[in-house]
C-alpha positions as CSV (number, residue, x, y, z in Angstrom):
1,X,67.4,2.2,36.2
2,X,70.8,2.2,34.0
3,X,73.0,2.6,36.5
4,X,73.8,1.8,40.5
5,X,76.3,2.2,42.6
6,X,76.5,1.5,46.2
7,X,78.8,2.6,48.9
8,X,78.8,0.1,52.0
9,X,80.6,0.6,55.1
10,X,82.6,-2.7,56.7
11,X,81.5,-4.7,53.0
12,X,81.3,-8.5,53.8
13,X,79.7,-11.5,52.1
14,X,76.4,-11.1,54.3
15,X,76.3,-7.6,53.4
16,X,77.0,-8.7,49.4
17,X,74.1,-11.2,49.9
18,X,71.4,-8.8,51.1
19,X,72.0,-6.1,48.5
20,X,71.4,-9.0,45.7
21,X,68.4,-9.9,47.2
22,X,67.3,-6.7,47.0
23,X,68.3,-5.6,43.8
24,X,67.0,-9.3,42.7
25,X,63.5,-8.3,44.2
26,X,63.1,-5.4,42.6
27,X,64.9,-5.7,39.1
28,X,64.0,-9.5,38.6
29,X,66.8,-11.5,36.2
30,X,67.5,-8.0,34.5
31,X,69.6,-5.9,37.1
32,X,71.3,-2.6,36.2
33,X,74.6,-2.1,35.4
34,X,76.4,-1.4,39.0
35,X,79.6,-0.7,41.2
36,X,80.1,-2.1,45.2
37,X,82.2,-0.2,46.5
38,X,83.5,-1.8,50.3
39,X,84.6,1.9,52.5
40,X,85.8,2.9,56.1
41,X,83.2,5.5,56.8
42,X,80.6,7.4,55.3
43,X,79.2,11.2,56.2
44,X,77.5,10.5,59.3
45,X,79.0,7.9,62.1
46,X,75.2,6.3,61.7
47,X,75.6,5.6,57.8
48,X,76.1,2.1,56.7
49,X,75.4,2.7,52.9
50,X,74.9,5.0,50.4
51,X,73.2,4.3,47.0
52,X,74.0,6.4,43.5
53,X,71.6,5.8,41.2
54,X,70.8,6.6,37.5
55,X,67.6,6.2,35.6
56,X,66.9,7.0,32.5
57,X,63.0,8.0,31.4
58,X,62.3,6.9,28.0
């Protein structure tokens, strides 16, 4: 992956902590270049985030 960004609706600390953890998970000590973005809503009332991301195929 070359790229994330992520949307997330009410952004806290807590909220901050789990995407690491995640991204940490998956991308080890080598995470992608990426954007948090904190926002009031997204497209449905339900939607807490929303993830843009880019990869790249060698």
């Amino acid at each position: 992956m070359a790229r994330l960004g992520t949307y997330i609706v009410d952004h806290d600390h807590a909220k901050l902590e789990a995407l690491l953890a995640v991204i940490t998970r998956i991308r080890g000590d080598q995470p992608p270049a990426q954007t948090l973005l904190g926002v009031a809503a997204l497209a449905l009332p339900d939607m807490l985030f929303e993830v843009d991301a880019l990869a790249v195929r060698p």
